[in-house]
N, C-alpha and C positions, 0 to 999 in steps of 0.2 A: 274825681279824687281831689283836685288843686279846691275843690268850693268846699268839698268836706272838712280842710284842712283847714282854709279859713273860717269857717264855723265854729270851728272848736276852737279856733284862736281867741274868736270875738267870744266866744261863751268861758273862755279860762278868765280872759280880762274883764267880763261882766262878774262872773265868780267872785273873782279876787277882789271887785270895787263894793260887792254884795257884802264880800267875809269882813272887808274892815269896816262895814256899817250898821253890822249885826252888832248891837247891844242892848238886846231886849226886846223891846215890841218892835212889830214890821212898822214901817212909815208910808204914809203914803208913797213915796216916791218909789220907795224897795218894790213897794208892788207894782207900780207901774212899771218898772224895769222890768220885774218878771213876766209880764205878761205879755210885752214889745219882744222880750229876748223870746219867748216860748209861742209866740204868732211866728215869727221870721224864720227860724230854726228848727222847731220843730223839738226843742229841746225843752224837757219836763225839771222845772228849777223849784229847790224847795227852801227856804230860810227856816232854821229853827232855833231852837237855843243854841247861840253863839256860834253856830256851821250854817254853811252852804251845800247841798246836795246840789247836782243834777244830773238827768240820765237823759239819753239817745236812745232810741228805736231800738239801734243795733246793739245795742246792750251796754253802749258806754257808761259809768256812772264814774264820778270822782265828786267828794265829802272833803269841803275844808273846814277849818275853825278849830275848837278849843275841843279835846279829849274826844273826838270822833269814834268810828270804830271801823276795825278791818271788814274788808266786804266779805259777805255771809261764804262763799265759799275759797276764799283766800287758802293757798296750801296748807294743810295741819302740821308736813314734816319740814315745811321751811322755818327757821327759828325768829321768832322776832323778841327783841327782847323789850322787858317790864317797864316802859316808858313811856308818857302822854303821846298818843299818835293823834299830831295836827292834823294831817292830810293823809285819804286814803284816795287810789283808784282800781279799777278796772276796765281795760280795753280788750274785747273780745276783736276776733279776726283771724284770715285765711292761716295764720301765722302760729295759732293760740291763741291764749290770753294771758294777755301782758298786767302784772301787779304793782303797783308803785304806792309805798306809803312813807311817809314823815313823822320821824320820831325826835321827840327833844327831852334828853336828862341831865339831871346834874351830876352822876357819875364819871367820874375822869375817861376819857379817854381808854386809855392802857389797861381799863378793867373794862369799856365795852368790848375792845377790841379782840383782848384773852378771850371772854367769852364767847363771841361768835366763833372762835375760832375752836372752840371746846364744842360748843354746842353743834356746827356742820358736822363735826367728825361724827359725836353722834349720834346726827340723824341721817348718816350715810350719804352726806354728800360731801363730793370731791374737792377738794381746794386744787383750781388753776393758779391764781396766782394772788400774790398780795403785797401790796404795798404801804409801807407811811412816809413823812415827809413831815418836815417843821421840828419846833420846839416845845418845850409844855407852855401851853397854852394857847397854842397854833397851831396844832397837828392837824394832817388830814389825811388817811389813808382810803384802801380798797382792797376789797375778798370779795373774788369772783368764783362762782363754783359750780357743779354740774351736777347732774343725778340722772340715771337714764335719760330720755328724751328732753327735760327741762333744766333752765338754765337760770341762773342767778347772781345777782350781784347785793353787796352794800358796801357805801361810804358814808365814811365817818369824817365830821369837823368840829373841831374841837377848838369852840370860839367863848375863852375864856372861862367863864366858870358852867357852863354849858356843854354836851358832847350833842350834833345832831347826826340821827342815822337816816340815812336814805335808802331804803329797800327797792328792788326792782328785781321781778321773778316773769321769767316764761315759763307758761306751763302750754307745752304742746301735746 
């Protein structure tokens, strides 16, 4: 478990060194990275236009870079709202499968927030609890929520003329 953990450590920070080099054609070195991280690991890494993909055996995949997309079975009744999603994941496991994706608009704040909060109700999920904090132009809140067996969360930061949402969803 502790090597699997640093695996995906060293493959998030390969990722992440991948996503700011992606700018158009792969380079020699992008590929030699790829192919050290995917000897050693065991992990399938794909460079495309402007994203990073890579998947695990066990079904892990996570997708960074520019206008990605949610992963193909991502919940239909959880709401995401209309905004460039930089990073998507999935981690399957004894637990479920855990959803985590990255959204960045230029919509204020206070009109993502209304929203999610219109939209859980409804798609029949629970609001536990919610909070914001800051000022305009520094806000940052959280809506955590429930539906039968799955659980959910997003937070919102609102750093300047930007709102980012941050999704994370169990589905057991």
């Amino acid at each position: 478990m502790i090597k699997k953990v640093y695996v995906i450590r060293f493959v998030l920070v390969t990722v992440a060194i991948l996503a700011l080099g992606v700018a158009g054609c792969k380079s020699v070195a992008e590929k030699a990275v790829e192919g050290v991280v995917e000897k050693t690991t065991g992990v399938d890494i794909d460079t495309g236009d402007n994203s990073v993909t890579y998947e695990t055996e066990d079904g892990t995949t996570i997708e960074i870079g520019e206008q990605v997309d949610l992963p193909d079975d991502f919940p239909g009744d959880f709401p995401v709202y209309d905004a460039d999603v930089e990073s998507s994941s999935k981690i399957a496991g004894g637990e479920g499968t855990g959803f985590y994706v990255g959204l960045v608009t230029e919509d204020s704040y206070d009109d993502v927030f209304t929203w999610y909060k219109s939209e859980f109700a409804d798609e029949g999920w629970e609001i536990l609890a919610e909070m914001t904090a800051g000022e305009s132009g520094a806000k940052s809140g959280v809506i955590t929520v429930s539906k039968g067996t799955s659980e959910g969360s997003i937070t919102l930061v609102e750093d300047g003329d930007v709102t980012q949402v941050t999704i994370s969803v169990n589905v057991k």
